[in-house]
KEMAR-790802 format. One record per residue: x negated, y, z negated of N, C-alpha, C in turn; residue in one letter. Coordinates in steps of 0.001 Angstrom, whole numbers, plus 500000, padded with zeros to 6 digits. Last residue first. Example, Ala and Ser with C-alpha at 12.3 -4.5 7.8 and 13.67 -1.06 7.14 Angstrom:
BEGIN
{n_c1 487150; n_c2 497750; n_c3 492920; ca_c1 486330; ca_c2 498940; ca_c3 492860; c_c1 487100; c_c2 500030; c_c3 492130; resn S};
{n_c1 486810; n_c2 494310; n_c3 492200; ca_c1 487700; ca_c2 495500; ca_c3 492200; c_c1 486800; c_c2 496700; c_c3 492200; resn A};
END
This chain:
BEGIN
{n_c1 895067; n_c2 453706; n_c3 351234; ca_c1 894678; ca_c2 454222; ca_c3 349835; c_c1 893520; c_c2 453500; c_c3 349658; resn X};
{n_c1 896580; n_c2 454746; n_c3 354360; ca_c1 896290; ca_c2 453788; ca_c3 353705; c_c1 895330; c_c2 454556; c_c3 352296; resn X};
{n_c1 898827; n_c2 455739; n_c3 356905; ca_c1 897851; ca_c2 456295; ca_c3 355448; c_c1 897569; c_c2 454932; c_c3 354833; resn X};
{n_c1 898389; n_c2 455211; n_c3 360469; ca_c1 899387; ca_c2 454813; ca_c3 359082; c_c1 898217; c_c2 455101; c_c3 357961; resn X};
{n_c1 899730; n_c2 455848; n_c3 363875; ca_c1 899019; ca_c2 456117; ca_c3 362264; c_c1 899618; c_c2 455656; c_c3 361041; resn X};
{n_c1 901590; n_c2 455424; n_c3 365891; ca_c1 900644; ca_c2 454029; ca_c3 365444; c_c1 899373; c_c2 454435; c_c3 364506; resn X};
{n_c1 903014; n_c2 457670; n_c3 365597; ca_c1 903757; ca_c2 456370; ca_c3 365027; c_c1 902765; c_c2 455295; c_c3 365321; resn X};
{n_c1 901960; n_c2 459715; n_c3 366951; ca_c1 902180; ca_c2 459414; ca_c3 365378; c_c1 902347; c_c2 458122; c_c3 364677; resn X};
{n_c1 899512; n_c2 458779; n_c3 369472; ca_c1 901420; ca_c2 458942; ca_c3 369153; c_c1 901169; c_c2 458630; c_c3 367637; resn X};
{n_c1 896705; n_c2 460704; n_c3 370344; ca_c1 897472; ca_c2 459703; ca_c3 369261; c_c1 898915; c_c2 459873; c_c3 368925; resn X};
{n_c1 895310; n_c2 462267; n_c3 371696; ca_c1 896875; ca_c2 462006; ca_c3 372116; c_c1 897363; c_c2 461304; c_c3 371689; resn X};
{n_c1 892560; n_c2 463510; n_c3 371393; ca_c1 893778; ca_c2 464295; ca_c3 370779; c_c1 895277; c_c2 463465; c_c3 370781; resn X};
{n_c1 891072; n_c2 461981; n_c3 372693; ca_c1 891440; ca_c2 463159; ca_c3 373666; c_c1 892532; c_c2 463961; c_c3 372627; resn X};
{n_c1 889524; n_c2 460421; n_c3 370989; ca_c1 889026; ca_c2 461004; ca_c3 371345; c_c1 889833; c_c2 462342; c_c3 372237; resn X};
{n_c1 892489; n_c2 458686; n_c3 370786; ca_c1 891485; ca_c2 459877; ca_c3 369475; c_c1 890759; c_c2 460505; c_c3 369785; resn X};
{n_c1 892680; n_c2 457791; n_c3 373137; ca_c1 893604; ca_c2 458723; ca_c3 372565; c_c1 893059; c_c2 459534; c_c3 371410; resn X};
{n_c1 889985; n_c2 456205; n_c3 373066; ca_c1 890201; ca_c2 457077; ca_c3 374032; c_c1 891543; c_c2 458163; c_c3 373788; resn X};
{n_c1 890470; n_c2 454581; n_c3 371140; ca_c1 889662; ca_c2 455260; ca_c3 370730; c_c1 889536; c_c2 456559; c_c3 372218; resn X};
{n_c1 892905; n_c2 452902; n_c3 371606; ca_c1 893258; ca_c2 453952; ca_c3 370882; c_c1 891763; c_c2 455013; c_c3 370959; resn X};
{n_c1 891713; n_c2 451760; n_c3 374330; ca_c1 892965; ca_c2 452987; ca_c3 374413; c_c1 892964; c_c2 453655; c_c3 373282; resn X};
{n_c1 889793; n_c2 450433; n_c3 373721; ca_c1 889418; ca_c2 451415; ca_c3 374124; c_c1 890606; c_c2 452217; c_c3 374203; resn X};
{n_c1 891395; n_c2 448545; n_c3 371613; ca_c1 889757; ca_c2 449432; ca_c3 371116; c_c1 889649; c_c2 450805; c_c3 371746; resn X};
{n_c1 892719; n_c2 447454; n_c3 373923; ca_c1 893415; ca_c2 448026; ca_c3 372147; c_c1 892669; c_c2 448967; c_c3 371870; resn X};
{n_c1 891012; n_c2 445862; n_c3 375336; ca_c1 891787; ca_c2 447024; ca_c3 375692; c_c1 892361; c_c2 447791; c_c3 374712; resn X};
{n_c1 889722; n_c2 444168; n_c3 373302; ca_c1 888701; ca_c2 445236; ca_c3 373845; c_c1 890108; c_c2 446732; c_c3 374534; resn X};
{n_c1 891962; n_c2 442761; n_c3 372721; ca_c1 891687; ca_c2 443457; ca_c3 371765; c_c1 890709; c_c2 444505; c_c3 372027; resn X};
{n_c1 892326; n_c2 441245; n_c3 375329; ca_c1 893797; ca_c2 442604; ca_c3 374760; c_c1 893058; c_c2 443138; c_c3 373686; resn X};
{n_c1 889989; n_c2 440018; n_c3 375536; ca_c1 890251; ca_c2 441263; ca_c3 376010; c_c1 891064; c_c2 442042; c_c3 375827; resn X};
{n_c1 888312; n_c2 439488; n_c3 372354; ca_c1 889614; ca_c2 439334; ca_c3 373454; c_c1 889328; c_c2 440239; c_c3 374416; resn X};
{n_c1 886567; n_c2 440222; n_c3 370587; ca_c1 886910; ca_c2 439217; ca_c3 370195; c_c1 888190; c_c2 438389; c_c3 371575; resn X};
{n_c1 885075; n_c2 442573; n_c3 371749; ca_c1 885984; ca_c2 442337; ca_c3 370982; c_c1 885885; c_c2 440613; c_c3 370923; resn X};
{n_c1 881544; n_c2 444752; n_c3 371224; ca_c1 882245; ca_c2 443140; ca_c3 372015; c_c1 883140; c_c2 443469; c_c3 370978; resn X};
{n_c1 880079; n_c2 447708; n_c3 372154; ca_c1 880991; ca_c2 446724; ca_c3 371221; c_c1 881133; c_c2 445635; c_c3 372043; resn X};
{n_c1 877399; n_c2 449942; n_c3 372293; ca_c1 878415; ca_c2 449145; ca_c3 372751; c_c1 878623; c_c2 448281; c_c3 372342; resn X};
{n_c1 877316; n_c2 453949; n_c3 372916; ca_c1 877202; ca_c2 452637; ca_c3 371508; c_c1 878266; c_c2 451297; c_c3 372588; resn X};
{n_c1 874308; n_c2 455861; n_c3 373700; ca_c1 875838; ca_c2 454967; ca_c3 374347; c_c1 876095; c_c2 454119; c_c3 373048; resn X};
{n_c1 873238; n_c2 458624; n_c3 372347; ca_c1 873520; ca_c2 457331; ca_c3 372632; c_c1 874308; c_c2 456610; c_c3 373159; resn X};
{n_c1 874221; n_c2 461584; n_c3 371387; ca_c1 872968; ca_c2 461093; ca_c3 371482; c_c1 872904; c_c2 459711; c_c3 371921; resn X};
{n_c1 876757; n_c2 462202; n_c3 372924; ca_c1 875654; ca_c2 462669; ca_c3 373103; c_c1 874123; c_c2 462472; c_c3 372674; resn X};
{n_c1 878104; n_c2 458996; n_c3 373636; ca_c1 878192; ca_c2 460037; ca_c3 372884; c_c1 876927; c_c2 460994; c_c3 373324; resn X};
{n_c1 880226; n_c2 456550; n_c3 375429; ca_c1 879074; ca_c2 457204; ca_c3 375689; c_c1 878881; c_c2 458614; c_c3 374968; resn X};
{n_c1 880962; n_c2 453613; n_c3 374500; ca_c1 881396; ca_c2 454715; ca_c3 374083; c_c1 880215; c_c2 455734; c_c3 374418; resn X};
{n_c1 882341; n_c2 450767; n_c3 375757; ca_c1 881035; ca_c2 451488; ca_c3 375807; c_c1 881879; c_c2 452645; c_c3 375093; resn X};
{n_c1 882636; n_c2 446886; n_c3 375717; ca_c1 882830; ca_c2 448024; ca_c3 376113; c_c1 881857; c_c2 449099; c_c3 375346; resn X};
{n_c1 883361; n_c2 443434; n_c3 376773; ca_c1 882859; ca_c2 444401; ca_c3 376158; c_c1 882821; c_c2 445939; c_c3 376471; resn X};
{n_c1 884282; n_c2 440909; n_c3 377239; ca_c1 885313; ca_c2 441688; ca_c3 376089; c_c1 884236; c_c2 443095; c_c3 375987; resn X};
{n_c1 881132; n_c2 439830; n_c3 378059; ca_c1 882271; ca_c2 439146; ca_c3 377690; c_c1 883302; c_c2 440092; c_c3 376695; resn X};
{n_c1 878687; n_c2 442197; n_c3 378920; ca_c1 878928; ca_c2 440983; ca_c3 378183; c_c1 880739; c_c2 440773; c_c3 378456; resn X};
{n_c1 878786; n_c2 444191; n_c3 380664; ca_c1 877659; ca_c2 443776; ca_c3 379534; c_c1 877973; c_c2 442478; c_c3 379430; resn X};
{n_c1 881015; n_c2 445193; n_c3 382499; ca_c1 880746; ca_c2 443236; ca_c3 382462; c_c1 879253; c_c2 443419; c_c3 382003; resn X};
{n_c1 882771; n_c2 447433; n_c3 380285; ca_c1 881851; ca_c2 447272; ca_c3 381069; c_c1 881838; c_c2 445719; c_c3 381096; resn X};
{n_c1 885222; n_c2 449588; n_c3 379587; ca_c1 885108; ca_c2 448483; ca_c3 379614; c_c1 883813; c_c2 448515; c_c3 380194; resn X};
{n_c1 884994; n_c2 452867; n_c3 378153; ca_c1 885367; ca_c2 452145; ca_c3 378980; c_c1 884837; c_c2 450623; c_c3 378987; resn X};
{n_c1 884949; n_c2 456140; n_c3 377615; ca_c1 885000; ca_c2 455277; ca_c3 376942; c_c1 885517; c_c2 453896; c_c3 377777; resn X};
{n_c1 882824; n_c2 458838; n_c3 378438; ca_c1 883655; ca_c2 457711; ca_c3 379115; c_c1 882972; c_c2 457203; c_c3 378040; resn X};
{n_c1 881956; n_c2 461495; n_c3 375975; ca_c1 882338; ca_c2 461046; ca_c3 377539; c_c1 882940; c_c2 459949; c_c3 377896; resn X};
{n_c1 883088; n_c2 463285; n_c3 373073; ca_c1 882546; ca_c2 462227; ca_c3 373750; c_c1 882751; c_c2 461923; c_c3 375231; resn X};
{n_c1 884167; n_c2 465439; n_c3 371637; ca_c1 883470; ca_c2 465912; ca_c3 373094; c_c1 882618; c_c2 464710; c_c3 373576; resn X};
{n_c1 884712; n_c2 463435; n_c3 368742; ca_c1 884930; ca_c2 464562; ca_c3 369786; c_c1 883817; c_c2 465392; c_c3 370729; resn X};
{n_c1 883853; n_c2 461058; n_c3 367631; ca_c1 884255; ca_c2 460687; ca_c3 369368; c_c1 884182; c_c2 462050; c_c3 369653; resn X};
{n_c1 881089; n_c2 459966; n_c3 365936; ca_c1 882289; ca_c2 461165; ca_c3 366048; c_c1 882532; c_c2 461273; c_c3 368059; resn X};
{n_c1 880353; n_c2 457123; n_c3 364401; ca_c1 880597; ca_c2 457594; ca_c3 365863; c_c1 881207; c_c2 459054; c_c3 365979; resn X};
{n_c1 878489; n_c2 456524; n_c3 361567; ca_c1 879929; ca_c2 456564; ca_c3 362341; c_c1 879625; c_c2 456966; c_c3 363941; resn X};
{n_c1 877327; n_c2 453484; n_c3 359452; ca_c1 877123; ca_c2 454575; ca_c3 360004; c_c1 878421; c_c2 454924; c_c3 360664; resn X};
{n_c1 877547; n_c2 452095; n_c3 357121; ca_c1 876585; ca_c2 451805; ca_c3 358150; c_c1 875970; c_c2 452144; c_c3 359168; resn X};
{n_c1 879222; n_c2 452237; n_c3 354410; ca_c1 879257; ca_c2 452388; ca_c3 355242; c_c1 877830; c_c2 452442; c_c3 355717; resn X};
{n_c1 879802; n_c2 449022; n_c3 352170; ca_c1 878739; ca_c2 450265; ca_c3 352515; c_c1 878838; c_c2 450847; c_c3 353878; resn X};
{n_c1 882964; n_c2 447476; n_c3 352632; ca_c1 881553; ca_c2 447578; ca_c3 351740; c_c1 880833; c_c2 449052; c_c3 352518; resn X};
{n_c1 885361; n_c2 446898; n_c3 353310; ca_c1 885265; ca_c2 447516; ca_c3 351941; c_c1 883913; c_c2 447675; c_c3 351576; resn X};
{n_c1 884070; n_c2 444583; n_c3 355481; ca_c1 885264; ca_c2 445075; ca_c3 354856; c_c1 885132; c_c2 445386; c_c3 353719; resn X};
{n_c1 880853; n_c2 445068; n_c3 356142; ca_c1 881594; ca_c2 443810; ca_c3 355573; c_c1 882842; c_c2 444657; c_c3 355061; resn X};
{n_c1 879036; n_c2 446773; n_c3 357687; ca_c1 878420; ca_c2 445569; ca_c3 357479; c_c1 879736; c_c2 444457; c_c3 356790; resn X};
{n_c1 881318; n_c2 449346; n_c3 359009; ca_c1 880977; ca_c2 448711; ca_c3 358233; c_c1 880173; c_c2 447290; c_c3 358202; resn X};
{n_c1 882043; n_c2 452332; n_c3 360594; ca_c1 881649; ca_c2 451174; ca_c3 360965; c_c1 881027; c_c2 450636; c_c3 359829; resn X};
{n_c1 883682; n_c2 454988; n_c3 362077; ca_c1 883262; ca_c2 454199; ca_c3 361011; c_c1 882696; c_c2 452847; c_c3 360882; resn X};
{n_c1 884813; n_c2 457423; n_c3 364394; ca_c1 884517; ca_c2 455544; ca_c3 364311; c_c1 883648; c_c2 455208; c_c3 363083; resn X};
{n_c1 887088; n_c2 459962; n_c3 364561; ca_c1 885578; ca_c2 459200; ca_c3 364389; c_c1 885949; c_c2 457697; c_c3 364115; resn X};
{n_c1 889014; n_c2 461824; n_c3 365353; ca_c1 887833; ca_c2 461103; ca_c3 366064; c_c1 886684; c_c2 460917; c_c3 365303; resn X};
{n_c1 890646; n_c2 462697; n_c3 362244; ca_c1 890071; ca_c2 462799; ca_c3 363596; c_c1 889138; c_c2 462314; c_c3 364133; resn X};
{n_c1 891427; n_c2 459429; n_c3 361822; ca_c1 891997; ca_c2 460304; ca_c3 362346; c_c1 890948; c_c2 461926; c_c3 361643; resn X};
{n_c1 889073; n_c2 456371; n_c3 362406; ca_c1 890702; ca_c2 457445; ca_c3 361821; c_c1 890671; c_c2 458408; c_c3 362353; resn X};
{n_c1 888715; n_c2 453482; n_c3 362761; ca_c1 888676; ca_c2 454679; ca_c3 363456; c_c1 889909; c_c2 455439; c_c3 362759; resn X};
{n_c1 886309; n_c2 450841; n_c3 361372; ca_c1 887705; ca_c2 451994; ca_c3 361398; c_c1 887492; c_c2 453330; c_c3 361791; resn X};
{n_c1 885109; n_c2 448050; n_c3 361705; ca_c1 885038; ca_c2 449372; ca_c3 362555; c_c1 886714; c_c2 450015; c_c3 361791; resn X};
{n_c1 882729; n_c2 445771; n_c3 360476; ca_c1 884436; ca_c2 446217; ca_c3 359975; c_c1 884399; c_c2 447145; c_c3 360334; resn X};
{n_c1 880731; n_c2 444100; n_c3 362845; ca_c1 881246; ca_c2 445209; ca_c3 361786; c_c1 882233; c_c2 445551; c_c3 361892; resn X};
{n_c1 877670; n_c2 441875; n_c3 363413; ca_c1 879605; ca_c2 441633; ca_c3 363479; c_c1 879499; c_c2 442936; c_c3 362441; resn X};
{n_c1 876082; n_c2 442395; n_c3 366111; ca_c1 875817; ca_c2 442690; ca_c3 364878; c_c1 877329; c_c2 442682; c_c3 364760; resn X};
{n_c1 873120; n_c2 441930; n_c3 368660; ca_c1 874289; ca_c2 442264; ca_c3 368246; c_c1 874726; c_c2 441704; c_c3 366703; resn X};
{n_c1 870021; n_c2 444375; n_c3 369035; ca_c1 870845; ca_c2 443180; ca_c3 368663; c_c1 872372; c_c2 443296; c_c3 368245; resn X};
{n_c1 868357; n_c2 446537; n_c3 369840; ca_c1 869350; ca_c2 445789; ca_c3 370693; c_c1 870668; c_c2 444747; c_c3 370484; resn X};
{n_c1 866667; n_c2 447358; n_c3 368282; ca_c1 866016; ca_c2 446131; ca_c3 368385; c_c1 867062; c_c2 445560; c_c3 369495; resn X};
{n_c1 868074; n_c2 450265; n_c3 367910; ca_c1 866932; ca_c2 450056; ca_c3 368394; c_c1 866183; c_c2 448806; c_c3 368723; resn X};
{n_c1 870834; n_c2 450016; n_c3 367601; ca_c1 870351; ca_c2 451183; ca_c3 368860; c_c1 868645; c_c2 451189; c_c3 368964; resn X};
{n_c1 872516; n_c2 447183; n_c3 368780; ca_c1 871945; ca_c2 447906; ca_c3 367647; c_c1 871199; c_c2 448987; c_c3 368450; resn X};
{n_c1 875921; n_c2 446472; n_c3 369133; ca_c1 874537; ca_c2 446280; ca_c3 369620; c_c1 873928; c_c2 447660; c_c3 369039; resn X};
{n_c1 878794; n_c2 445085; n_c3 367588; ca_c1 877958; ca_c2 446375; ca_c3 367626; c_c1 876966; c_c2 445971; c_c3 368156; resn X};
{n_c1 881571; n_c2 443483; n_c3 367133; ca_c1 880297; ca_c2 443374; ca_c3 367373; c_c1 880026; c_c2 444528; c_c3 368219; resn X};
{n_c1 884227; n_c2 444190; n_c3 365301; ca_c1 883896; ca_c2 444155; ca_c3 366652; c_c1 882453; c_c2 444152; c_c3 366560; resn X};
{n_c1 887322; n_c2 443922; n_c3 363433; ca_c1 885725; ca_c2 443455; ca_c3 363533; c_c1 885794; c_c2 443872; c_c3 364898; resn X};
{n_c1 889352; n_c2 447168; n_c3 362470; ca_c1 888981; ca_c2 445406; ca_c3 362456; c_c1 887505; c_c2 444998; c_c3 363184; resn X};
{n_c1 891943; n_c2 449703; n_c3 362540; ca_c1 890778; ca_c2 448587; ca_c3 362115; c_c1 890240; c_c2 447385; c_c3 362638; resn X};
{n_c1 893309; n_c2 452962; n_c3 363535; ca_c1 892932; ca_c2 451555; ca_c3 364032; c_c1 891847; c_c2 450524; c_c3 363189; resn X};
{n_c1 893949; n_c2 455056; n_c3 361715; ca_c1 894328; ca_c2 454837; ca_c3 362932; c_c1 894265; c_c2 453330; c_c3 363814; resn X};
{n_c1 894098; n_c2 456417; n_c3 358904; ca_c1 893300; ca_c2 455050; ca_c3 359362; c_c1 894282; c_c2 455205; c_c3 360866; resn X};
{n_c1 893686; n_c2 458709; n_c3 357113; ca_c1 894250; ca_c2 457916; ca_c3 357840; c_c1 893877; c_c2 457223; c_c3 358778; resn X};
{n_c1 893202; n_c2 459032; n_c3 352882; ca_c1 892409; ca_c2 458338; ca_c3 354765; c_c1 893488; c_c2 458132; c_c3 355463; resn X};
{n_c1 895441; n_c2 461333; n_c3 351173; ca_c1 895130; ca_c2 459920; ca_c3 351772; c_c1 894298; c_c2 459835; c_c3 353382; resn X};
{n_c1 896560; n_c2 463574; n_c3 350673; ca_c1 895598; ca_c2 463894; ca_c3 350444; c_c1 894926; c_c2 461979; c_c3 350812; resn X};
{n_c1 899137; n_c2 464468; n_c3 352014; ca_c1 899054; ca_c2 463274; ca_c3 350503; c_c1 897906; c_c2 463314; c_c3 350113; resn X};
{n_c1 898409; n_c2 465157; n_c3 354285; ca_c1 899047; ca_c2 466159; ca_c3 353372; c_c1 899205; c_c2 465370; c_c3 352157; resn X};
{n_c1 895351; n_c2 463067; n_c3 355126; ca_c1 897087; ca_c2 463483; ca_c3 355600; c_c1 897676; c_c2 464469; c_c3 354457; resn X};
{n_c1 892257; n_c2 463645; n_c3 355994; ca_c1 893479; ca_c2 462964; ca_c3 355211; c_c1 894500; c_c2 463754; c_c3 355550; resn X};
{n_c1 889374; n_c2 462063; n_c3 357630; ca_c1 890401; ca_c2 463667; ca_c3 356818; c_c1 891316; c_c2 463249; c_c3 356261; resn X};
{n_c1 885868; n_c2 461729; n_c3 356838; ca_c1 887297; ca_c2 461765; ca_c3 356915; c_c1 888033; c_c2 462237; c_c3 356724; resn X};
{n_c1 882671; n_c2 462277; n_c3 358241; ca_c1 883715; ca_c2 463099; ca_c3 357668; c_c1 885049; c_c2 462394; c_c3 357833; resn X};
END
């Protein structure tokens, strides 16, 4: 489900690649992740292409770094843990703050932006 802003526009809260581990063979997997507004995570096989599936963060549990791997981190939902690699660690920390502010409601306005 996406929502939109009084323009009737996606708001996009956060974008960009992060490797996904798969929920049944394990494997990791590069995807165009957008998180908008309200809590959910979107996740794409290739910028602008087929969605792949989502995350809905609300009433999600700890969102947090783990030493899985290198940059990596966790989103623990009620049916599954889902876990990402960034590309950095400022970019794993980026990941988990905004998706931990979406998840709790506490997104400062000013790092939303409508996109078309």
């Amino acid at each position: 489900m996406q929502s939109s802003s009084s323009s009737g526009e996606e708001v996009i809260v956060k974008q960009g690649w992060l490797e996904k581990e798969g929920g049944g063979y394990k494997s990791w997997k590069k995807r165009w992740m957008v998180l908008s507004h309200p809590q959910t995570l979107t996740y794409y096989e290739k910028k602008g292409g087929k969605v792949k599936g989502s995350v809905s963060l609300k009433g999600c549990g700890p969102i947090q770094d783990t030493n899985k791997k290198k940059h990596c981190f966790y989103v623990v939902t009620e049916k599954r843990t889902y876990y990402f690699i960034a590309d950095s660690a400022e970019s794993a920390k980026s990941w988990v703050q905004a998706l931990t502010a979406s998840r709790d409601g506490t997104l400062p306005e000013l790092k939303t932006k409508a996109v078309r």
